[in-house]
N, CA, C and O atoms as a CHARMM CRD file, in Angstrom:
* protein
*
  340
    1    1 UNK  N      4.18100  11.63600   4.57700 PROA 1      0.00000
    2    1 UNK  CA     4.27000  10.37700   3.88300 PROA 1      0.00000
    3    1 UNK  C      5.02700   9.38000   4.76200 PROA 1      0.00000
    4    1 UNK  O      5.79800   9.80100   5.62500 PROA 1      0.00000
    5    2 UNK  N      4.81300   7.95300   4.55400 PROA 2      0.00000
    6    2 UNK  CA     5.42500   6.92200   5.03300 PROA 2      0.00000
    7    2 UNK  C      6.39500   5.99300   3.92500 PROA 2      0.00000
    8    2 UNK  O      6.50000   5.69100   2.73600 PROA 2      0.00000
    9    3 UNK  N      7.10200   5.76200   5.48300 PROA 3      0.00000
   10    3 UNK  CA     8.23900   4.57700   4.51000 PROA 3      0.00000
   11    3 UNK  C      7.82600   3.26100   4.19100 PROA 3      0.00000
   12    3 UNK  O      7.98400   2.61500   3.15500 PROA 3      0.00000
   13    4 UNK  N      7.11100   2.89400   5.56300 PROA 4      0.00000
   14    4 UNK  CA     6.72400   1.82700   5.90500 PROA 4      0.00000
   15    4 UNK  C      5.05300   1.81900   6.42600 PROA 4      0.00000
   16    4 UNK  O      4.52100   2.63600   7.17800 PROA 4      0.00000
   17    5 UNK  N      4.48500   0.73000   5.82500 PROA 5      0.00000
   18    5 UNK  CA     3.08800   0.79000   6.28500 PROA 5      0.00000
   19    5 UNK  C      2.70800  -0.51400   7.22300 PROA 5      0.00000
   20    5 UNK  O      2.80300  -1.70400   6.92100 PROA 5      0.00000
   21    6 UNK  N      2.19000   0.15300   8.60700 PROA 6      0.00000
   22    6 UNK  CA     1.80400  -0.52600   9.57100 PROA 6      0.00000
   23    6 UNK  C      0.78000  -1.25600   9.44500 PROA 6      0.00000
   24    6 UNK  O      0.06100  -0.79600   8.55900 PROA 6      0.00000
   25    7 UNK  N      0.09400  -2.77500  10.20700 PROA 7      0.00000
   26    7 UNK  CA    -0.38500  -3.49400  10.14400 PROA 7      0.00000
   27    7 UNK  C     -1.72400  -2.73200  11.16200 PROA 7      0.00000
   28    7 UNK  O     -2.64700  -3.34200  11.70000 PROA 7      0.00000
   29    8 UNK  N     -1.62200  -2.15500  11.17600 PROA 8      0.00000
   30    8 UNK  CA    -3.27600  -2.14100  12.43000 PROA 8      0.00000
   31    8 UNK  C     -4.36400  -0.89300  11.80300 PROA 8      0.00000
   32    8 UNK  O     -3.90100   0.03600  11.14200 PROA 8      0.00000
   33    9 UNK  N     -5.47900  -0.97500  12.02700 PROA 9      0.00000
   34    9 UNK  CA    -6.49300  -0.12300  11.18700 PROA 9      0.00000
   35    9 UNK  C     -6.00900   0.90400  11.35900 PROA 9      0.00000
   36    9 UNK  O     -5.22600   1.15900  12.27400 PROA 9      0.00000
   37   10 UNK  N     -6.54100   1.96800  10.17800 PROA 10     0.00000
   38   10 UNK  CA    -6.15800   2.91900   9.70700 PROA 10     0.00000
   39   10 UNK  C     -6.57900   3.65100   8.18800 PROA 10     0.00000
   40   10 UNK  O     -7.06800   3.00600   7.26000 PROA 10     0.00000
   41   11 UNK  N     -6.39000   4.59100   8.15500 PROA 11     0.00000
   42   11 UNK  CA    -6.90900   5.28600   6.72100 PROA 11     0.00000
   43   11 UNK  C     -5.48200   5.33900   5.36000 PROA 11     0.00000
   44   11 UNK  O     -4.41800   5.76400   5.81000 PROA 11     0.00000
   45   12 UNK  N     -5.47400   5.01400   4.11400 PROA 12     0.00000
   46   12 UNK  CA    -4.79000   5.34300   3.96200 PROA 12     0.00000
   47   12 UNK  C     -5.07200   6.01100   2.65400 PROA 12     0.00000
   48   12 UNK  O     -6.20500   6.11000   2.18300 PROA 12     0.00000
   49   13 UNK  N     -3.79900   6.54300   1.99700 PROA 13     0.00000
   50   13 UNK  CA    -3.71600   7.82100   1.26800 PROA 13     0.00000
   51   13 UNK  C     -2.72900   7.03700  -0.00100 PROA 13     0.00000
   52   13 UNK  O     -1.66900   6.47100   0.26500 PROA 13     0.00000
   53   14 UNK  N     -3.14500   7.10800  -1.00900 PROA 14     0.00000
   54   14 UNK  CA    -1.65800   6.86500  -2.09200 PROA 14     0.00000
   55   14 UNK  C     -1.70300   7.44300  -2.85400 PROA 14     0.00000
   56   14 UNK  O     -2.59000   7.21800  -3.67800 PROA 14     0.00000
   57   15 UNK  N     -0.62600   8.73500  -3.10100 PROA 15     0.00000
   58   15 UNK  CA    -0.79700   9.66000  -4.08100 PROA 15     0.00000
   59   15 UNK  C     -2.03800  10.21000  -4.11600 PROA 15     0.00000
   60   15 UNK  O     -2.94100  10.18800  -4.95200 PROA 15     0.00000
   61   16 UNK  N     -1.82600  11.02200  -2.37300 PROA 16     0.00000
   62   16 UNK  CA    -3.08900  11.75000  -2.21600 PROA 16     0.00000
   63   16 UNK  C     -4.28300  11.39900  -2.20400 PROA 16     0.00000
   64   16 UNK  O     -5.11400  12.20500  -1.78500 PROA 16     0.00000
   65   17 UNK  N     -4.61800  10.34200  -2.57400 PROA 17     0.00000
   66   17 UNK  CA    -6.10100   9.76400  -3.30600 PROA 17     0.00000
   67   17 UNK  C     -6.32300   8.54700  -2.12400 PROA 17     0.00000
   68   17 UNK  O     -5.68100   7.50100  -2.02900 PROA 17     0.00000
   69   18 UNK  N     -7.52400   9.06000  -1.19000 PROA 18     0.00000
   70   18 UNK  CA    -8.02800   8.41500   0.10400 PROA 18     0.00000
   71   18 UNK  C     -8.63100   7.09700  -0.55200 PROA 18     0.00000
   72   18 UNK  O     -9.44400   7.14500  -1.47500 PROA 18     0.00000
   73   19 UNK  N     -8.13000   5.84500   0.04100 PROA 19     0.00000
   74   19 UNK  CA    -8.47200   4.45000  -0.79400 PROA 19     0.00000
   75   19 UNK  C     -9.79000   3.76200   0.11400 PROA 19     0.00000
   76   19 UNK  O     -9.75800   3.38800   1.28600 PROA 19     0.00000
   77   20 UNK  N    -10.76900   3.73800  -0.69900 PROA 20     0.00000
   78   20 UNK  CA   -12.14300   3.54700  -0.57700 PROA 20     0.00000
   79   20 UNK  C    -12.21500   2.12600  -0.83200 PROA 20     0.00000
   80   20 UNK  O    -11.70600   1.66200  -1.85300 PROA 20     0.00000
   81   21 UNK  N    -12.99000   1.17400   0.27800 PROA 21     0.00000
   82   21 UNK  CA   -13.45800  -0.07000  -0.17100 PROA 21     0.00000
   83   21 UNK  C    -14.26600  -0.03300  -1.62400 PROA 21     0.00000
   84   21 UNK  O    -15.05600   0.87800  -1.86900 PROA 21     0.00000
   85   22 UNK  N    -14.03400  -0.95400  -2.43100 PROA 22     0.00000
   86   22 UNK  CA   -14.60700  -0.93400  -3.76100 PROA 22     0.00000
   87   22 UNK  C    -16.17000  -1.63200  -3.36700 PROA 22     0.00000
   88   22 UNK  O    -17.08300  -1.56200  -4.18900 PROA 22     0.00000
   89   23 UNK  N    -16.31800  -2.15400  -2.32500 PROA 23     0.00000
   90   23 UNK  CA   -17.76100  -2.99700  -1.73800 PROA 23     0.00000
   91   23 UNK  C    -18.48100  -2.13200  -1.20500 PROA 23     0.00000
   92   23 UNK  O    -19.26700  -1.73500  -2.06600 PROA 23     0.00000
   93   24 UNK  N    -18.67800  -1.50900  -0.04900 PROA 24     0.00000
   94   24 UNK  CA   -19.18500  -0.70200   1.08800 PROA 24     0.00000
   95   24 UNK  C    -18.56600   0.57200   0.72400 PROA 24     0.00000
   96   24 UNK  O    -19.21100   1.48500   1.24200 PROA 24     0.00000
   97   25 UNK  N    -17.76600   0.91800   0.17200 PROA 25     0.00000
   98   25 UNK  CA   -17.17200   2.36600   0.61400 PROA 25     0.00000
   99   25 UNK  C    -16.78700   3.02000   1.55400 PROA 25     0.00000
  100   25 UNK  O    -16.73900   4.24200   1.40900 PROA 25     0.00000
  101   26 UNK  N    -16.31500   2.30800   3.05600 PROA 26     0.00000
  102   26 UNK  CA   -15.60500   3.10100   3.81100 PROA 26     0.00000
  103   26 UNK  C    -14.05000   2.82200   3.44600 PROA 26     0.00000
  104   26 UNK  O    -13.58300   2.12700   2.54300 PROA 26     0.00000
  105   27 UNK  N    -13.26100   3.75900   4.66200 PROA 27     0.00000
  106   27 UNK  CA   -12.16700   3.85500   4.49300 PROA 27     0.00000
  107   27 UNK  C    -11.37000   3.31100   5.58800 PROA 27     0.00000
  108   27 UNK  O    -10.21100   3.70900   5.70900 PROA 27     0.00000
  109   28 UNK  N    -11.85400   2.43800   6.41300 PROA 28     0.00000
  110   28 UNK  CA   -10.76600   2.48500   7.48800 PROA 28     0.00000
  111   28 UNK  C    -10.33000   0.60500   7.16300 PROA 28     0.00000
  112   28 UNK  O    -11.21300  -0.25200   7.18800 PROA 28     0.00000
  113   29 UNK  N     -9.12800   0.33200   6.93200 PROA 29     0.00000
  114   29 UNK  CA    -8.60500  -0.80600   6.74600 PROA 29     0.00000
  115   29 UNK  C     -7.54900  -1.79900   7.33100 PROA 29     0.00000
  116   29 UNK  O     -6.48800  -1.52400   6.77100 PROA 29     0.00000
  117   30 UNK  N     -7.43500  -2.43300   7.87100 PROA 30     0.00000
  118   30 UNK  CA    -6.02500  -3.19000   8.42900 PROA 30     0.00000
  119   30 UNK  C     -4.83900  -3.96300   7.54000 PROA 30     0.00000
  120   30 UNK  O     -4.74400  -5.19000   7.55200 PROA 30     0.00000
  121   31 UNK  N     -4.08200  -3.23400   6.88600 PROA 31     0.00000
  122   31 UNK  CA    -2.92300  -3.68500   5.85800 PROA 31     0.00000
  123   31 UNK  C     -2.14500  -4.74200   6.60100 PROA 31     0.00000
  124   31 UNK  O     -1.94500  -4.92700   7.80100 PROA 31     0.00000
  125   32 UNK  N     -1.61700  -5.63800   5.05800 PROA 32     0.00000
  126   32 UNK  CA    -0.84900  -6.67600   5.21800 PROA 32     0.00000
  127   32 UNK  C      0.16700  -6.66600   4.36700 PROA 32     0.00000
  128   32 UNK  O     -0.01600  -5.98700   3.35600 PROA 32     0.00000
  129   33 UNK  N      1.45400  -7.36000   4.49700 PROA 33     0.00000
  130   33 UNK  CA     2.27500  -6.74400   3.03200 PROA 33     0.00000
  131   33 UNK  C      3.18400  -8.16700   3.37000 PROA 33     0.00000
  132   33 UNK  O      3.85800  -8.64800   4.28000 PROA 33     0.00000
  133   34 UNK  N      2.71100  -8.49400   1.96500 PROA 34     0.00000
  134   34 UNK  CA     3.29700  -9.69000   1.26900 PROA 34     0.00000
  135   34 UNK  C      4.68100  -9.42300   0.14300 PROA 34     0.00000
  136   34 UNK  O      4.86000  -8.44800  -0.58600 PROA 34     0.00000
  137   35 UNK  N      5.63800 -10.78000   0.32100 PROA 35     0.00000
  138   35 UNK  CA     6.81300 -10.58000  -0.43700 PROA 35     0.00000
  139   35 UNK  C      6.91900 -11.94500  -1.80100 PROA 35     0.00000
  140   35 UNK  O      7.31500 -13.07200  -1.50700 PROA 35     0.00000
  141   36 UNK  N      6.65400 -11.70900  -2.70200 PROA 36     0.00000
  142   36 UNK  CA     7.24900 -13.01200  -3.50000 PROA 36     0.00000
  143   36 UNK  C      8.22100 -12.80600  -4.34500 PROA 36     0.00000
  144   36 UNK  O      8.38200 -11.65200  -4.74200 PROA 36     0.00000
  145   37 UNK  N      9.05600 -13.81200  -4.80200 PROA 37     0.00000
  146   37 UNK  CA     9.94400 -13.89100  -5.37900 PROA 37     0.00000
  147   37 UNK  C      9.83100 -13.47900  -7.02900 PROA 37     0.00000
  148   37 UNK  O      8.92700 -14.01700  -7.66800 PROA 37     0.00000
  149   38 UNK  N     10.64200 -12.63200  -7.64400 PROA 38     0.00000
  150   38 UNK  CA    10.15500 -12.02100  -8.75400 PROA 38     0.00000
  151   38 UNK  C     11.24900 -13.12600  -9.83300 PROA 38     0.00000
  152   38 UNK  O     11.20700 -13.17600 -11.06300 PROA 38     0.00000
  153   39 UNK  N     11.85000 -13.64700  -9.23100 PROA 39     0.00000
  154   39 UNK  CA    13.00300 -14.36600 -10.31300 PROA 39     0.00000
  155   39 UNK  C     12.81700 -15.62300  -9.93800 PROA 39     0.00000
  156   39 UNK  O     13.52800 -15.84900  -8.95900 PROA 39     0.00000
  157   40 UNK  N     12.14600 -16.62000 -10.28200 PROA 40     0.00000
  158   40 UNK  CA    12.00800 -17.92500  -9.83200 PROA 40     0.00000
  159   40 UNK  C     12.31900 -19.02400 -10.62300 PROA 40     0.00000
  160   40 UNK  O     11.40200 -19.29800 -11.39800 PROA 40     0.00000
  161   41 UNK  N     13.60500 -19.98200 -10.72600 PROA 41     0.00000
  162   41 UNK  CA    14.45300 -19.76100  -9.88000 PROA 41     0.00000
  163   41 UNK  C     15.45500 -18.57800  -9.82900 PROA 41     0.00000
  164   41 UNK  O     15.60800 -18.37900 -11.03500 PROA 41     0.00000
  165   42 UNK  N     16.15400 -17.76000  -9.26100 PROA 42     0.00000
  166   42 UNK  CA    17.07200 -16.49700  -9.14100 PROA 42     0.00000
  167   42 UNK  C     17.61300 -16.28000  -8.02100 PROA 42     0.00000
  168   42 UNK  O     17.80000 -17.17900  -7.20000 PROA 42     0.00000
  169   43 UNK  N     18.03700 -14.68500  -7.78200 PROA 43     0.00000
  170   43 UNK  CA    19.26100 -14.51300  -7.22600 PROA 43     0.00000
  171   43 UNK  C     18.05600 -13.79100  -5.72300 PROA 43     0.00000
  172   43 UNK  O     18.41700 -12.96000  -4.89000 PROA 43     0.00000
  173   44 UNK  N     16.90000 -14.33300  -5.79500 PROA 44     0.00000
  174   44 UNK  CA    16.37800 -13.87600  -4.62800 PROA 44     0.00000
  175   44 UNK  C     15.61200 -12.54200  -4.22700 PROA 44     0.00000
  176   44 UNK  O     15.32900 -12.17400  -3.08700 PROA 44     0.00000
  177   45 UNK  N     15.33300 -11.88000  -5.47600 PROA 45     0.00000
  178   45 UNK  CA    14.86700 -10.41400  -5.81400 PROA 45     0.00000
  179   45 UNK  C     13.41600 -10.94200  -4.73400 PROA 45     0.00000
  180   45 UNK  O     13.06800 -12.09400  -4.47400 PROA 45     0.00000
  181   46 UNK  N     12.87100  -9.79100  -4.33100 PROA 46     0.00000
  182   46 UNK  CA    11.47300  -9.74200  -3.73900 PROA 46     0.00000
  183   46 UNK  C     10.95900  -8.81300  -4.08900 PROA 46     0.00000
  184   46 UNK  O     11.67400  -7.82800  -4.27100 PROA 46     0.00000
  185   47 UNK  N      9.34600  -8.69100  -4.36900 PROA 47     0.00000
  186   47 UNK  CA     8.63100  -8.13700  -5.01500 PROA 47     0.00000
  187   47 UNK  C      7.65700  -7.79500  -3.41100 PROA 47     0.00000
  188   47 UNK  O      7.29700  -8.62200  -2.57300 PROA 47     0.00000
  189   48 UNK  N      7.41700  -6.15600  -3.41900 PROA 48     0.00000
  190   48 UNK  CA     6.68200  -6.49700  -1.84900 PROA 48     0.00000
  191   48 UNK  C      5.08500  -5.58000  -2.66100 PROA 48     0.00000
  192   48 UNK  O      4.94800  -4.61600  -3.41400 PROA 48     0.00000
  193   49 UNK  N      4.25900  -6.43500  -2.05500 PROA 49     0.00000
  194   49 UNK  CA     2.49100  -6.13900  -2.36700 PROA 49     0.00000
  195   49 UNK  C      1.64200  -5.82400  -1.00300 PROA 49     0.00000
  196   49 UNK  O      1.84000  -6.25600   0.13300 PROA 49     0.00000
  197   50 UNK  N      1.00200  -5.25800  -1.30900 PROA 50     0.00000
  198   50 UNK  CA     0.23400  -5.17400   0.15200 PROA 50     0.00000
  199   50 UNK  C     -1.09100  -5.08500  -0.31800 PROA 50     0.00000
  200   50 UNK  O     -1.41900  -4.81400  -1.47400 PROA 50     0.00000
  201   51 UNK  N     -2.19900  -5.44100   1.09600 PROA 51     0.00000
  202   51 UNK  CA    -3.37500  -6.40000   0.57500 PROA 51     0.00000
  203   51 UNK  C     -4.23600  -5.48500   2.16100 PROA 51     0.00000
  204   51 UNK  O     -3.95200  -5.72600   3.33400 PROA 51     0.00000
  205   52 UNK  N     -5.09900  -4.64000   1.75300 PROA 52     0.00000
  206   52 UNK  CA    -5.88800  -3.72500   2.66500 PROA 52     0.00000
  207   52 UNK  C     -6.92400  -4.45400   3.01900 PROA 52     0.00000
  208   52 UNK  O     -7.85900  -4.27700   2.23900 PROA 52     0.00000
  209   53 UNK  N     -7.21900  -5.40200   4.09400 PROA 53     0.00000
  210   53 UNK  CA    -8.80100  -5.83200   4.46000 PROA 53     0.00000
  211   53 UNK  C     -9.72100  -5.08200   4.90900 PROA 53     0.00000
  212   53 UNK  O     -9.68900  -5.11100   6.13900 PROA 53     0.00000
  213   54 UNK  N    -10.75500  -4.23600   4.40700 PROA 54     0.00000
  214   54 UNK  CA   -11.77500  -3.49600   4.70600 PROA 54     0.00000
  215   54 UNK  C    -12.64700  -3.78300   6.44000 PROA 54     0.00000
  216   54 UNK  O    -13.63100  -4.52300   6.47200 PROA 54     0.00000
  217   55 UNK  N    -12.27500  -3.29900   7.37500 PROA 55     0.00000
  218   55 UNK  CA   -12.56800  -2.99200   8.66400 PROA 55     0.00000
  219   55 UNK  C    -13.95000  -3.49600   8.76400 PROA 55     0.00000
  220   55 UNK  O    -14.18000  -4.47100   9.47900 PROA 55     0.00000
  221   56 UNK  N    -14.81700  -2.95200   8.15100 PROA 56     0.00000
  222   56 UNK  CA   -16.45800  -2.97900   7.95600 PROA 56     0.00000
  223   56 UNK  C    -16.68400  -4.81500   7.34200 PROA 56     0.00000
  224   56 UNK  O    -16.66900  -5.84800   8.01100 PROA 56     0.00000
  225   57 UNK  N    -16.86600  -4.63400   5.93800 PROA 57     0.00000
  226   57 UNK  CA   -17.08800  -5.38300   5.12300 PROA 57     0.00000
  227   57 UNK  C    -16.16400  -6.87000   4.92900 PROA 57     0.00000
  228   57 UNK  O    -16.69200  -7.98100   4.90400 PROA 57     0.00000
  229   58 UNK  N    -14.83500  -6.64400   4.81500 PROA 58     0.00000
  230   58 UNK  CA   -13.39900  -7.63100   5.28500 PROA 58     0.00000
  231   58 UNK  C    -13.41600  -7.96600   3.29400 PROA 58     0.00000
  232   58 UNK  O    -13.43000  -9.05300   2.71700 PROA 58     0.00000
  233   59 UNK  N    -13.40800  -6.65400   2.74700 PROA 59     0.00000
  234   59 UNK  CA   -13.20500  -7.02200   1.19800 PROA 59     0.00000
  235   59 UNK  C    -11.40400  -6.50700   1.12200 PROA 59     0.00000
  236   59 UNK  O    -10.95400  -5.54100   1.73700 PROA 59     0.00000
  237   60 UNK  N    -10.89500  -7.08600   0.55200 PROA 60     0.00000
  238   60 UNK  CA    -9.39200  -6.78300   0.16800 PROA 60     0.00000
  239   60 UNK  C     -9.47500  -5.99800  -1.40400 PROA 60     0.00000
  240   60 UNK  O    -10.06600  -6.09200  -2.48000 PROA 60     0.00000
  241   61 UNK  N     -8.61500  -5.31200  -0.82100 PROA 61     0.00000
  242   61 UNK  CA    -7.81700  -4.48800  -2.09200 PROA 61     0.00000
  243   61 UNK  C     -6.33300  -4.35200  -2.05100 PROA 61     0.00000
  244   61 UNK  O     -5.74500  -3.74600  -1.15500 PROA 61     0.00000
  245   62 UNK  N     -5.54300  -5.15400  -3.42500 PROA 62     0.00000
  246   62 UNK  CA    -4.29600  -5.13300  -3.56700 PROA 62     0.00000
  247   62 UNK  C     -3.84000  -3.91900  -4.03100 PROA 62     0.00000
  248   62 UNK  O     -4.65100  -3.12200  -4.50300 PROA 62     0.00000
  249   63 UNK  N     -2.80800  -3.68600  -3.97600 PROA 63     0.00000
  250   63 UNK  CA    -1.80000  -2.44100  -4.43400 PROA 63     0.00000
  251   63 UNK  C     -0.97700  -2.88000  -4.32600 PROA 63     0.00000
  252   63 UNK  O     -0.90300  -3.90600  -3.64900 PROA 63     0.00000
  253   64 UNK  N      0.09600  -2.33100  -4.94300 PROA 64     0.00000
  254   64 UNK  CA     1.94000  -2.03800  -4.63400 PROA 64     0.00000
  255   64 UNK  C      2.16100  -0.79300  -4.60000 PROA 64     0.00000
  256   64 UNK  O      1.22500   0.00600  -4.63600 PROA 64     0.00000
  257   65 UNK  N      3.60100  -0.35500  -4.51500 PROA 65     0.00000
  258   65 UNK  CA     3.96000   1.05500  -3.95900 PROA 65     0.00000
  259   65 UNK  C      4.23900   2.12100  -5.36300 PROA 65     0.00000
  260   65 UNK  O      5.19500   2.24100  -6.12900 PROA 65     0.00000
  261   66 UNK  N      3.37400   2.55800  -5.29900 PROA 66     0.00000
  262   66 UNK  CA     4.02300   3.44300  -6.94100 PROA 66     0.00000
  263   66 UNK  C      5.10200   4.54600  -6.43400 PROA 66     0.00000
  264   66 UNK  O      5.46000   5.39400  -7.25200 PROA 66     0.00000
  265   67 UNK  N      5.50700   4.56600  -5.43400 PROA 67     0.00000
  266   67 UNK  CA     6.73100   5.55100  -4.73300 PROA 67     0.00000
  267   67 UNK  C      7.91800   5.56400  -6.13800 PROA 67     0.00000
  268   67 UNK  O      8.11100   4.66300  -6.95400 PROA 67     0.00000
  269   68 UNK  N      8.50600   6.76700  -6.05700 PROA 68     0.00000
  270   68 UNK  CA     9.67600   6.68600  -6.74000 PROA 68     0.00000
  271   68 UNK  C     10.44400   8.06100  -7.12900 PROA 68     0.00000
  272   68 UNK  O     10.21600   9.11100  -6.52700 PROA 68     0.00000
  273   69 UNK  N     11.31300   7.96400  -8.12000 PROA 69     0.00000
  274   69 UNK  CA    11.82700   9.26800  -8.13200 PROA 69     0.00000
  275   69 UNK  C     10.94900  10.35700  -9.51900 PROA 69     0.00000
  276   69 UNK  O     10.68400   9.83000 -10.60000 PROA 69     0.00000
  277   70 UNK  N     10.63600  11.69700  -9.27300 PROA 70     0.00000
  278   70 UNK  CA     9.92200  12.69100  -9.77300 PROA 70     0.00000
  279   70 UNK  C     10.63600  12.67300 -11.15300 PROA 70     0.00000
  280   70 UNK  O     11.75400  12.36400 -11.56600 PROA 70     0.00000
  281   71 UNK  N      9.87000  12.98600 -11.49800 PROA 71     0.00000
  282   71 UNK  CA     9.93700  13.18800 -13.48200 PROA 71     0.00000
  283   71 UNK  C     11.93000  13.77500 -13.72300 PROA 71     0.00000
  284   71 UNK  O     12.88100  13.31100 -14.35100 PROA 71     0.00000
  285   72 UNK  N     11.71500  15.02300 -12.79500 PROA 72     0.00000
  286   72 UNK  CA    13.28800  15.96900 -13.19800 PROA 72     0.00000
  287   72 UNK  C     14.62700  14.73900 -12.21400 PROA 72     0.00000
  288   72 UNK  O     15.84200  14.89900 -12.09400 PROA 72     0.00000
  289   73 UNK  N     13.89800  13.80800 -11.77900 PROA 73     0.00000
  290   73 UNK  CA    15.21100  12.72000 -11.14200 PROA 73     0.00000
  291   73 UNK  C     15.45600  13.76100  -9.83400 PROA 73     0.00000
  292   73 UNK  O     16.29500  13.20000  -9.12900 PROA 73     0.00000
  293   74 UNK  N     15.18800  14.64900  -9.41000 PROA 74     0.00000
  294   74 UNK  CA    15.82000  15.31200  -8.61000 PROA 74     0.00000
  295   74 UNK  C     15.25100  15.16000  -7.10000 PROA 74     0.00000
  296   74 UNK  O     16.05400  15.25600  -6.17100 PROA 74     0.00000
  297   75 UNK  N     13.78400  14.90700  -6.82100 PROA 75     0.00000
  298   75 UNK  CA    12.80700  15.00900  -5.52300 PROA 75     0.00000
  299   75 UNK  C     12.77000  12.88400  -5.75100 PROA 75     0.00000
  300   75 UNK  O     12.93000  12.20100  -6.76200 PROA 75     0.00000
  301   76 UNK  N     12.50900  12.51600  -4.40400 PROA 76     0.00000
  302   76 UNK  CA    11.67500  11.10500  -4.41600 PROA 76     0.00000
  303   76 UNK  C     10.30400  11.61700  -4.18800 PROA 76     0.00000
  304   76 UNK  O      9.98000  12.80200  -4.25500 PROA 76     0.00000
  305   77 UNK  N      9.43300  10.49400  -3.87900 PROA 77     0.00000
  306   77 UNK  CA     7.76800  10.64000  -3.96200 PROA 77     0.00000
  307   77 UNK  C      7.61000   9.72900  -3.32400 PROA 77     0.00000
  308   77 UNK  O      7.85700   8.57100  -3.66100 PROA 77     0.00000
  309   78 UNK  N      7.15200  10.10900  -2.25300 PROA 78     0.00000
  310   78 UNK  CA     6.51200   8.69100  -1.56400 PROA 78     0.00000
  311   78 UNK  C      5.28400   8.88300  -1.29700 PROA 78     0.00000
  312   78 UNK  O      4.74700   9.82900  -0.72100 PROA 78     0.00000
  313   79 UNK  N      4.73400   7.69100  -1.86000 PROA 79     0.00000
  314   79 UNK  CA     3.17400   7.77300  -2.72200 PROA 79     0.00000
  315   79 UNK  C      1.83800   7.40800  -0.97200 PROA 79     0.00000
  316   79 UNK  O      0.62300   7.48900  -0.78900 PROA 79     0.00000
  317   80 UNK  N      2.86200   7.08300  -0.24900 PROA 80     0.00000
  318   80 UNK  CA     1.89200   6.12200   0.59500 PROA 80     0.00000
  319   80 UNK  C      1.56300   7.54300   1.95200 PROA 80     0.00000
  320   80 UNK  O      2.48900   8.32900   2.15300 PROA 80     0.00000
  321   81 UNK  N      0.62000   7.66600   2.52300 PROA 81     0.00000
  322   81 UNK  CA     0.34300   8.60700   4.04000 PROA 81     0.00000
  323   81 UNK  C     -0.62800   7.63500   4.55500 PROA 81     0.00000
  324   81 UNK  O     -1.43100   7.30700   3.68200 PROA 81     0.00000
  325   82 UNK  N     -0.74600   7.27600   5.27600 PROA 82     0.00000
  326   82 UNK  CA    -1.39900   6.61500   6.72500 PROA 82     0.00000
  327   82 UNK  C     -1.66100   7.44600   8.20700 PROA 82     0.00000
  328   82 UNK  O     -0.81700   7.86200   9.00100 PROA 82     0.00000
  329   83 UNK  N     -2.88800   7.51000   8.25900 PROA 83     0.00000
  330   83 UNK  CA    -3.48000   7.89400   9.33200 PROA 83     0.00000
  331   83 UNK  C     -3.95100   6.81200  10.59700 PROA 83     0.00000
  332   83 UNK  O     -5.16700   6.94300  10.74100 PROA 83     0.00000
  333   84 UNK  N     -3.46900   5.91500  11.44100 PROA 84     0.00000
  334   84 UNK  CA    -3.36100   5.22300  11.94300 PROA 84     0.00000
  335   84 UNK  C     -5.23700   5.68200  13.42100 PROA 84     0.00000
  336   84 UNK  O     -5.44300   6.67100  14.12400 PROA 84     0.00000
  337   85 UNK  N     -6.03900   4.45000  13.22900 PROA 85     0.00000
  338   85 UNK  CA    -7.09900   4.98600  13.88800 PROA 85     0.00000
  339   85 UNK  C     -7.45400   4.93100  15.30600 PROA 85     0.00000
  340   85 UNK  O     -8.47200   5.49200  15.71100 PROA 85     0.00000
């Protein structure tokens, strides 16, 4: 799993589950990861999204990170694996 997801094509994985263009159906994509402000006006919180442009086709698919801590609080989960191409 990753902490951080890189900008250059690649396959990726979230919670195991290989993310398929919803247009064409391949898998290889070049991620972007956007920040906006979740408290506007506020104390500056950022909200981070990331936005997969389909390699083939150039269709986007948004997500955010469903990473977090496991049901018993005890393991983290980090939802994201990247195979870089």
């Amino acid at each position: 799993m990753v902490e951080e997801l890189e900008s250059v094509r690649s396959r990726i994985t979230i919670l195991e589950h290989l993310l398929i263009c919803h247009f064409c159906k391949h898998d290889e994509f070049i991620l972007y990861c956007s920040f906006s402000n979740v408290e506007d006006p506020g104390i500056g919180v950022l909200s981070i999204g990331y936005s997969a442009v389909c390699g083939t086709c150039g269709c986007v698919t948004e997500f955010g990170d469903p990473s977090g801590p496991s049901e018993d609080g005890v393991d983290y989960i980090w939802a994201f694996s990247q195979t870089v191409l």
